[in-house]
Backbone as XML, in Angstrom:
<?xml version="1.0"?>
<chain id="A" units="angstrom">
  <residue number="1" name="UNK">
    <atom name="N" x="-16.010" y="-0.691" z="-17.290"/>
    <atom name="CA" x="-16.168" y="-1.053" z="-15.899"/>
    <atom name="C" x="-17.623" y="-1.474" z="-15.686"/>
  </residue>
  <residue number="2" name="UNK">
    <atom name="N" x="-17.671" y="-2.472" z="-15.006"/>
    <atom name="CA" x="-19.361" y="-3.323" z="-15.286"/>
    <atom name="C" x="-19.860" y="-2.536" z="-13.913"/>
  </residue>
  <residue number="3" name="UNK">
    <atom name="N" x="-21.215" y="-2.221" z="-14.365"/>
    <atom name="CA" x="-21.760" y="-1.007" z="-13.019"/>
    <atom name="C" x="-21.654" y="-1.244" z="-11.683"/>
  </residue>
  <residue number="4" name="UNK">
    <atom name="N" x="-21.466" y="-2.328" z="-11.092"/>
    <atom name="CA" x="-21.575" y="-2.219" z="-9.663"/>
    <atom name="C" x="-20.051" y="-2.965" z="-9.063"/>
  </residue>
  <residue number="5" name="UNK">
    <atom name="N" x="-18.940" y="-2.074" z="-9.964"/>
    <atom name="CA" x="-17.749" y="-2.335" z="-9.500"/>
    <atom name="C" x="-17.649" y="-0.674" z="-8.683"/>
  </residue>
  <residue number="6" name="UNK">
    <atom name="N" x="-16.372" y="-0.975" z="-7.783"/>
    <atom name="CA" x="-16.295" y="0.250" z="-6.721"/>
    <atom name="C" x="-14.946" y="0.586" z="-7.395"/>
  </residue>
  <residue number="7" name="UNK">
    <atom name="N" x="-14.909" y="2.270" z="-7.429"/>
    <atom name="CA" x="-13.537" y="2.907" z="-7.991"/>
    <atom name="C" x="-13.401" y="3.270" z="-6.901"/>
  </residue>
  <residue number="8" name="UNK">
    <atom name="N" x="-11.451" y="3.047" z="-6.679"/>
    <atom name="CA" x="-11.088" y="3.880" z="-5.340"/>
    <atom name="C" x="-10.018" y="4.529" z="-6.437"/>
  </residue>
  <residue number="9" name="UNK">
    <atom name="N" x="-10.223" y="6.397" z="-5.970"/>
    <atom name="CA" x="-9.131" y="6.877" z="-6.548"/>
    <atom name="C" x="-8.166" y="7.271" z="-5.172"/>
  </residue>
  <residue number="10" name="UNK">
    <atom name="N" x="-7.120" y="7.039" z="-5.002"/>
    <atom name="CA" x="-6.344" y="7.249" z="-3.924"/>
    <atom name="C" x="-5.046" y="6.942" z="-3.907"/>
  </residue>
  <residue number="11" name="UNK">
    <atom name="N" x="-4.570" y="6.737" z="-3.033"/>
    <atom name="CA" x="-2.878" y="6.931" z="-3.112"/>
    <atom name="C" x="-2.171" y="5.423" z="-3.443"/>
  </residue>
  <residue number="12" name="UNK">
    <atom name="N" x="-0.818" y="5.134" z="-3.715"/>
    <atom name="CA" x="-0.585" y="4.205" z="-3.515"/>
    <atom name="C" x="0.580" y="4.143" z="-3.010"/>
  </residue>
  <residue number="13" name="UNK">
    <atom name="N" x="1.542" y="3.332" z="-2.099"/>
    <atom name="CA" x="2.745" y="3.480" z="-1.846"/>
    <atom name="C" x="3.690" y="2.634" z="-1.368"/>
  </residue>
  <residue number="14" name="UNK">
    <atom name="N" x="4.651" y="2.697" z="-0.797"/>
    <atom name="CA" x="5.453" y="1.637" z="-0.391"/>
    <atom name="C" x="5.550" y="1.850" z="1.109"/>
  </residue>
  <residue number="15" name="UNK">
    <atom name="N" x="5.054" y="1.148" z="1.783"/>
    <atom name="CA" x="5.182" y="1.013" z="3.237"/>
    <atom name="C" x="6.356" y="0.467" z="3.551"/>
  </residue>
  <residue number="16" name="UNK">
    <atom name="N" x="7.234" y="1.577" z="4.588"/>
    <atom name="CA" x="8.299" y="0.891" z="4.812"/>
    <atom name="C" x="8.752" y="0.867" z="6.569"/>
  </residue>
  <residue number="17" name="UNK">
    <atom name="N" x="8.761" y="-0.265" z="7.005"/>
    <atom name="CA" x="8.339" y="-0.855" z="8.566"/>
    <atom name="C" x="9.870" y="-1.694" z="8.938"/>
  </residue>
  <residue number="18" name="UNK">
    <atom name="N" x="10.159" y="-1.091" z="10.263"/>
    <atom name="CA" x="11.355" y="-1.939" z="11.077"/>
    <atom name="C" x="10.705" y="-1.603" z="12.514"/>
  </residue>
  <residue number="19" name="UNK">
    <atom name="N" x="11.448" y="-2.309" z="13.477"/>
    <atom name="CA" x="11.037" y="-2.445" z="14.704"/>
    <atom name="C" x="11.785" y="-1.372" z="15.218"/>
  </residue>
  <residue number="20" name="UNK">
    <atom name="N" x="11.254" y="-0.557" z="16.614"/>
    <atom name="CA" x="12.144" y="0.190" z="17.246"/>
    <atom name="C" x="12.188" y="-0.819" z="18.479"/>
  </residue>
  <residue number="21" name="UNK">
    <atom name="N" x="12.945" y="-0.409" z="19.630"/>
    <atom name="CA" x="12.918" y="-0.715" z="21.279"/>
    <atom name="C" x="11.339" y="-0.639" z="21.605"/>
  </residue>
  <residue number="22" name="UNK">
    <atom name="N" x="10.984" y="0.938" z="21.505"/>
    <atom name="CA" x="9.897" y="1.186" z="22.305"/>
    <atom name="C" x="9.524" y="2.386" z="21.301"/>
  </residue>
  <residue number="23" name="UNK">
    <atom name="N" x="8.432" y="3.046" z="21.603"/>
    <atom name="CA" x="7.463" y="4.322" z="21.033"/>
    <atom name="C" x="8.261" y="5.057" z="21.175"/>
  </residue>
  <residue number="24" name="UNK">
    <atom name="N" x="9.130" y="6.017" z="20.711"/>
    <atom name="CA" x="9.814" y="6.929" z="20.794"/>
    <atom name="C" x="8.623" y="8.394" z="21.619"/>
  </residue>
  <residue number="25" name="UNK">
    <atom name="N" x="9.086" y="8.912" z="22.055"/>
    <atom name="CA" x="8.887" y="10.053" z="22.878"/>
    <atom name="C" x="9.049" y="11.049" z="22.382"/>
  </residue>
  <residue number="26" name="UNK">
    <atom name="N" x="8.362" y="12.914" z="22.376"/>
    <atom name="CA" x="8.715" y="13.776" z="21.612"/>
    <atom name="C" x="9.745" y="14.324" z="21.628"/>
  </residue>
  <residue number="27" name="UNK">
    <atom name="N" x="10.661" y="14.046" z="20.291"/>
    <atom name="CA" x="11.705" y="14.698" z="20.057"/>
    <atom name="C" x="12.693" y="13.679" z="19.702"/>
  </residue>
  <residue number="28" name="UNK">
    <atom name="N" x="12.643" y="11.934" z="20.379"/>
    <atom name="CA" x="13.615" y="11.494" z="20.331"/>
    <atom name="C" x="13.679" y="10.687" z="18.983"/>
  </residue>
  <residue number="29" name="UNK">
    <atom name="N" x="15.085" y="10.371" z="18.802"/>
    <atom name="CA" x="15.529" y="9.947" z="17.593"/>
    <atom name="C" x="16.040" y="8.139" z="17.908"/>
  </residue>
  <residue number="30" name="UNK">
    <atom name="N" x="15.447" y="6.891" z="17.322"/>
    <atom name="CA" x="15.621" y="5.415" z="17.688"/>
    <atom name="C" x="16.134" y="5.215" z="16.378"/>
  </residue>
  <residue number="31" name="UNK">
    <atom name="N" x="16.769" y="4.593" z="16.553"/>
    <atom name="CA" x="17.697" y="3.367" z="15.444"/>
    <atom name="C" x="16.626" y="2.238" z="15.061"/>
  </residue>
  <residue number="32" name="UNK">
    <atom name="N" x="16.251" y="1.540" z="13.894"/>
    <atom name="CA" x="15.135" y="0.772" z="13.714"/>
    <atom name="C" x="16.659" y="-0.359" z="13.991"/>
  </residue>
  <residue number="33" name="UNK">
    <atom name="N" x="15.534" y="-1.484" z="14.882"/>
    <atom name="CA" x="16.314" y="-2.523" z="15.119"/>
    <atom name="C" x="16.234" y="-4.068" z="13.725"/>
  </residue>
  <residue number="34" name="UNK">
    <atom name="N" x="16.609" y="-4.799" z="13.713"/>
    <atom name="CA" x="16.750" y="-5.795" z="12.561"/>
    <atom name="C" x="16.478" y="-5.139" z="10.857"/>
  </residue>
  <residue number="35" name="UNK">
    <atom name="N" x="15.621" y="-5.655" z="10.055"/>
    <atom name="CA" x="15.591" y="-5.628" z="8.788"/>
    <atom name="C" x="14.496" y="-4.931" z="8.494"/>
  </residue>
  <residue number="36" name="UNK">
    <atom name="N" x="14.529" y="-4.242" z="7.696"/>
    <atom name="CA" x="13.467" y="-3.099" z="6.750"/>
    <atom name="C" x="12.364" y="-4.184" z="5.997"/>
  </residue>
  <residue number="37" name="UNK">
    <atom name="N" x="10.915" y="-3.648" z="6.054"/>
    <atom name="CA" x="10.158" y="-5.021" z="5.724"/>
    <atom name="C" x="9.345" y="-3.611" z="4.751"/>
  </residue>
  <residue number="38" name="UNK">
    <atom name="N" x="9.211" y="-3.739" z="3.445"/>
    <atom name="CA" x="8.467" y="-3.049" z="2.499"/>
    <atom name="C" x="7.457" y="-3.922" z="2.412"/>
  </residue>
  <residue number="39" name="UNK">
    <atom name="N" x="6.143" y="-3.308" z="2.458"/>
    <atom name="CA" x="4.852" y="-3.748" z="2.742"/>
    <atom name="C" x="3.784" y="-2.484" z="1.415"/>
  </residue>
  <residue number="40" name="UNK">
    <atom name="N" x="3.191" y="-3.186" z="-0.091"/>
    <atom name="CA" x="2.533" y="-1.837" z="-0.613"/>
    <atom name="C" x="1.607" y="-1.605" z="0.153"/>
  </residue>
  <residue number="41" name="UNK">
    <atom name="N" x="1.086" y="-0.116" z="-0.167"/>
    <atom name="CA" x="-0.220" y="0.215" z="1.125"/>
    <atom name="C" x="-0.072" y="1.331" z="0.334"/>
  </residue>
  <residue number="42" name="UNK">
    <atom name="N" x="-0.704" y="2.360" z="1.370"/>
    <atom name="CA" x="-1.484" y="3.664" z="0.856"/>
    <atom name="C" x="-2.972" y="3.291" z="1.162"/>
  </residue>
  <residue number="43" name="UNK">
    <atom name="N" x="-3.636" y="4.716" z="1.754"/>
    <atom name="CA" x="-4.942" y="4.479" z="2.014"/>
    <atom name="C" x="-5.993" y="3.947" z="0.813"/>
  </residue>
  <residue number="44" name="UNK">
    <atom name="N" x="-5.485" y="4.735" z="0.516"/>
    <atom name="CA" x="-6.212" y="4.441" z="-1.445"/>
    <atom name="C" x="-6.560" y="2.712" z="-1.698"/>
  </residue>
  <residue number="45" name="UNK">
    <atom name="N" x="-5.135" y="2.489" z="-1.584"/>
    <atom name="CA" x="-4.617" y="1.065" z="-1.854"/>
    <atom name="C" x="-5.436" y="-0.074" z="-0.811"/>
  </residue>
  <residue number="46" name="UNK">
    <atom name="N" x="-5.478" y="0.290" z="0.473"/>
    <atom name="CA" x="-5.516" y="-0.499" z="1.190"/>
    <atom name="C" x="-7.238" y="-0.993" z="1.018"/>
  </residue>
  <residue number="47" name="UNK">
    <atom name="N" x="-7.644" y="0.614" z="1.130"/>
    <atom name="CA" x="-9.321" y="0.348" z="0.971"/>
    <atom name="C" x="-9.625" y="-0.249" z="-0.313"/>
  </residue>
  <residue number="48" name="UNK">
    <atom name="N" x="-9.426" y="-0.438" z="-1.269"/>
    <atom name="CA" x="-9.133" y="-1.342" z="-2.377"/>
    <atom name="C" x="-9.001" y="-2.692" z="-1.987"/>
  </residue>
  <residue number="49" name="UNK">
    <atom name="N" x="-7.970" y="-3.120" z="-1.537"/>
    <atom name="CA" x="-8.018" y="-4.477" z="-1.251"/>
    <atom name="C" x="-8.774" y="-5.169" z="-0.118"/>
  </residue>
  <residue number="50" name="UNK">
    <atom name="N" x="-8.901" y="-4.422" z="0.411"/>
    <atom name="CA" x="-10.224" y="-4.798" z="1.421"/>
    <atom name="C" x="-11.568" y="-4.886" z="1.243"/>
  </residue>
  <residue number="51" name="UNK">
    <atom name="N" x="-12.069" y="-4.202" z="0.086"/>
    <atom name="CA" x="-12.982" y="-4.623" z="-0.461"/>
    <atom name="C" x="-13.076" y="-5.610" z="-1.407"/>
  </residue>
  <residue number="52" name="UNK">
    <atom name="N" x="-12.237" y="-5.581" z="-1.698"/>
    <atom name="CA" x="-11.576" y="-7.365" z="-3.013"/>
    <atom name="C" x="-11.815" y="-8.060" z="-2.393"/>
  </residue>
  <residue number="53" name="UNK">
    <atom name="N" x="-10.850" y="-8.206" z="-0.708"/>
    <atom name="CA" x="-10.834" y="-9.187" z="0.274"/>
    <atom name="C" x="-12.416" y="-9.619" z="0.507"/>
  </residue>
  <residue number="54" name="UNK">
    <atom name="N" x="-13.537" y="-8.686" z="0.772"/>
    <atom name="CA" x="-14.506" y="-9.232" z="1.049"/>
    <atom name="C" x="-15.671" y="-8.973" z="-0.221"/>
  </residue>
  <residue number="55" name="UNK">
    <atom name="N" x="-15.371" y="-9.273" z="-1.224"/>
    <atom name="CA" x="-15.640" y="-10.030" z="-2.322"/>
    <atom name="C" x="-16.492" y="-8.717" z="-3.496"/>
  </residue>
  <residue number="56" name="UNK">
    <atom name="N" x="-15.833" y="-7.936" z="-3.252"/>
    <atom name="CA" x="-16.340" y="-6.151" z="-3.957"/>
    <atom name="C" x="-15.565" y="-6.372" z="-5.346"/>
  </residue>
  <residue number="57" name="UNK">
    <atom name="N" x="-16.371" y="-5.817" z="-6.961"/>
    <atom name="CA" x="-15.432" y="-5.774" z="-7.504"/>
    <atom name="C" x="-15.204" y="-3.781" z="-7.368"/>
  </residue>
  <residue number="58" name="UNK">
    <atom name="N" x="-13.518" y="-4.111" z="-7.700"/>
    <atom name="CA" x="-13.025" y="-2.989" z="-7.428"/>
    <atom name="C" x="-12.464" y="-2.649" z="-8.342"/>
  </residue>
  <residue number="59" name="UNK">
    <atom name="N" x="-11.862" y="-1.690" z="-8.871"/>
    <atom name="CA" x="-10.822" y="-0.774" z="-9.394"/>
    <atom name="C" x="-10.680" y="0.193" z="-8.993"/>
  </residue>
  <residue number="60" name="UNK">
    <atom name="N" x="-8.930" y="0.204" z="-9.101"/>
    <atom name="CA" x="-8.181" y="1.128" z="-8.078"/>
    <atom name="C" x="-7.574" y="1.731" z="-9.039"/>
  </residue>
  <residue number="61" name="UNK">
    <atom name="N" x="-7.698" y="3.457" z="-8.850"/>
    <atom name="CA" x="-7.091" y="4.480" z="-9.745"/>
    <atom name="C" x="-5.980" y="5.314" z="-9.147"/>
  </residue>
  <residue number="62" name="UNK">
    <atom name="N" x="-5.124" y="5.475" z="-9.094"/>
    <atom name="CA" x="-3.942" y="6.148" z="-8.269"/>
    <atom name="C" x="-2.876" y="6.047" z="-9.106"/>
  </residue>
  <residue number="63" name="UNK">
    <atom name="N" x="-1.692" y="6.828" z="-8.748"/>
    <atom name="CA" x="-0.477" y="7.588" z="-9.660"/>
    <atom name="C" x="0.910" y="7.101" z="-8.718"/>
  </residue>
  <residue number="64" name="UNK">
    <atom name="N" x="1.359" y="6.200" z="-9.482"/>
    <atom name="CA" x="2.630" y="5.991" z="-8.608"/>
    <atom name="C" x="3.797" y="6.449" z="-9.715"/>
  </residue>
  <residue number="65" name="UNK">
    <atom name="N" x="4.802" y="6.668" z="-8.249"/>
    <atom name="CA" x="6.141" y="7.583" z="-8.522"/>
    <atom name="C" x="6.945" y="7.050" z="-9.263"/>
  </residue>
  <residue number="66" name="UNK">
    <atom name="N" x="7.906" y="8.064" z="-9.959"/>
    <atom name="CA" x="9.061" y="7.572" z="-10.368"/>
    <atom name="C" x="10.101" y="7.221" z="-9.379"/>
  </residue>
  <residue number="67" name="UNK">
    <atom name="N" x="10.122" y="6.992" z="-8.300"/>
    <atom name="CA" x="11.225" y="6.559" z="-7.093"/>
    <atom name="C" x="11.293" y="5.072" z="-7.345"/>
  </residue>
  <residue number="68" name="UNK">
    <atom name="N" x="12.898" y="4.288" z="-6.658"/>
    <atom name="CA" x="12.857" y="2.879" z="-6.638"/>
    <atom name="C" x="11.926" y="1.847" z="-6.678"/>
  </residue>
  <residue number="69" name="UNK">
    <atom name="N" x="10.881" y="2.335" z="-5.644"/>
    <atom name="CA" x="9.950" y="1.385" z="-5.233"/>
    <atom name="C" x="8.655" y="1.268" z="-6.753"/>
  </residue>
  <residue number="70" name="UNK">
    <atom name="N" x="8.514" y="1.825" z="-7.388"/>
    <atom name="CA" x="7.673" y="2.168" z="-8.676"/>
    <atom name="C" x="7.453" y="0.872" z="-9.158"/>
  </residue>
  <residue number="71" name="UNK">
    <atom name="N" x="8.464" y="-0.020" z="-9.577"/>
    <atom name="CA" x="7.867" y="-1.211" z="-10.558"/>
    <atom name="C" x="7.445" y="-2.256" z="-9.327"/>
  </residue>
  <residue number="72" name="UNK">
    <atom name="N" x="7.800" y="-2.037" z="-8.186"/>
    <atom name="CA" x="7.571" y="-3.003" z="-7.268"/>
    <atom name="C" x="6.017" y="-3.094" z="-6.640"/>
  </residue>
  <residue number="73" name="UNK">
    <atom name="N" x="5.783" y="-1.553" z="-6.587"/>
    <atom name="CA" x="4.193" y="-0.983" z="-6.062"/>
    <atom name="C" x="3.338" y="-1.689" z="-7.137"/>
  </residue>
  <residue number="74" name="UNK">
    <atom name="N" x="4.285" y="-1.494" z="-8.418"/>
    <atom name="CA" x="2.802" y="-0.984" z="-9.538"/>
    <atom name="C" x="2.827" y="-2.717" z="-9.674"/>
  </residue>
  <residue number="75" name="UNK">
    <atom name="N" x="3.532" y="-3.762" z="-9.836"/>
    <atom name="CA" x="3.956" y="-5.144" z="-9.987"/>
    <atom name="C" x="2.643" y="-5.543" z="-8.854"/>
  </residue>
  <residue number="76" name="UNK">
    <atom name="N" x="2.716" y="-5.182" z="-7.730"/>
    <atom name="CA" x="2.333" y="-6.180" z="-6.514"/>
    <atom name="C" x="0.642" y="-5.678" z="-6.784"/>
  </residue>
  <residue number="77" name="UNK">
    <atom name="N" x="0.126" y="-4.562" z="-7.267"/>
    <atom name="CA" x="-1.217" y="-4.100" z="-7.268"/>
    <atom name="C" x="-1.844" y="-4.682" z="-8.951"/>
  </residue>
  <residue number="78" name="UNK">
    <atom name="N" x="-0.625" y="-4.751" z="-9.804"/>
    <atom name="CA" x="-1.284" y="-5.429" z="-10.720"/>
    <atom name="C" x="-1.234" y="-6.633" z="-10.948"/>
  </residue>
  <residue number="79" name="UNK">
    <atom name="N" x="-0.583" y="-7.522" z="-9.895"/>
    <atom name="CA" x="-0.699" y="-9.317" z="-9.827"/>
    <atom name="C" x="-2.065" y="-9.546" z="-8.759"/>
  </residue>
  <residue number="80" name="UNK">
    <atom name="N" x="-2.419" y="-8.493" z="-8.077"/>
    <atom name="CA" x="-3.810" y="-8.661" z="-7.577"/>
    <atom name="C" x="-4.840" y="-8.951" z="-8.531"/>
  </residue>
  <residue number="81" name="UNK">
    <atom name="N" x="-5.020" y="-8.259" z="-10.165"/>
    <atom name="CA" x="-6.026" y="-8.161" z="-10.782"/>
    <atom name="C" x="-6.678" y="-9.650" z="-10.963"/>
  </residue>
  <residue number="82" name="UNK">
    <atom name="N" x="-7.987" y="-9.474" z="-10.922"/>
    <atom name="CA" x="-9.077" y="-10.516" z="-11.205"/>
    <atom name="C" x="-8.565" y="-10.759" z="-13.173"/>
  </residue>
  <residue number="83" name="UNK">
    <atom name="N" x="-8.700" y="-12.003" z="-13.451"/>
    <atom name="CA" x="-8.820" y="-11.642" z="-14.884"/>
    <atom name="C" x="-9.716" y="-12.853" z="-15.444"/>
  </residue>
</chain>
């Protein structure tokens, strides 16, 4: 790692986003309206690419799951890499 790259060790994950009506209220339970939109993220993740975005070199250290989303997280964070 060439010295004045930034390590983020932090999370990584699958953000998963649908629309409700409105802010649900405490206690209540909303139906997400239209289609499920998977978005990767994680704080870890995000602060990572935001420093890429504004021109930081970075490497990002974090542990992703064995759940569905796994080759999709680890796919979309390693087609980011500089090479």
């Amino acid at each position: 790692m060439p010295q004045n790259t930034i390590l983020v060790v932090g999370s990584l994950n699958m953000d998963q986003i649908v629309r409700v009506p409105h802010i649900p209220v405490l206690g209540e339970t909303l139906l997400g309206a239209g289609s499920l939109k998977l978005i990767p993220g994680g704080k870890g993740a995000n602060q990572a690419v935001t420093m890429a975005r504004l021109g930081a070199a970075v490497t990002m250290a974090g542990r992703v799951g064995s759940d569905p989303f796994r080759r999709t997280t680890h796919q979309s964070f390693a087609s980011r890499r500089r090479r």
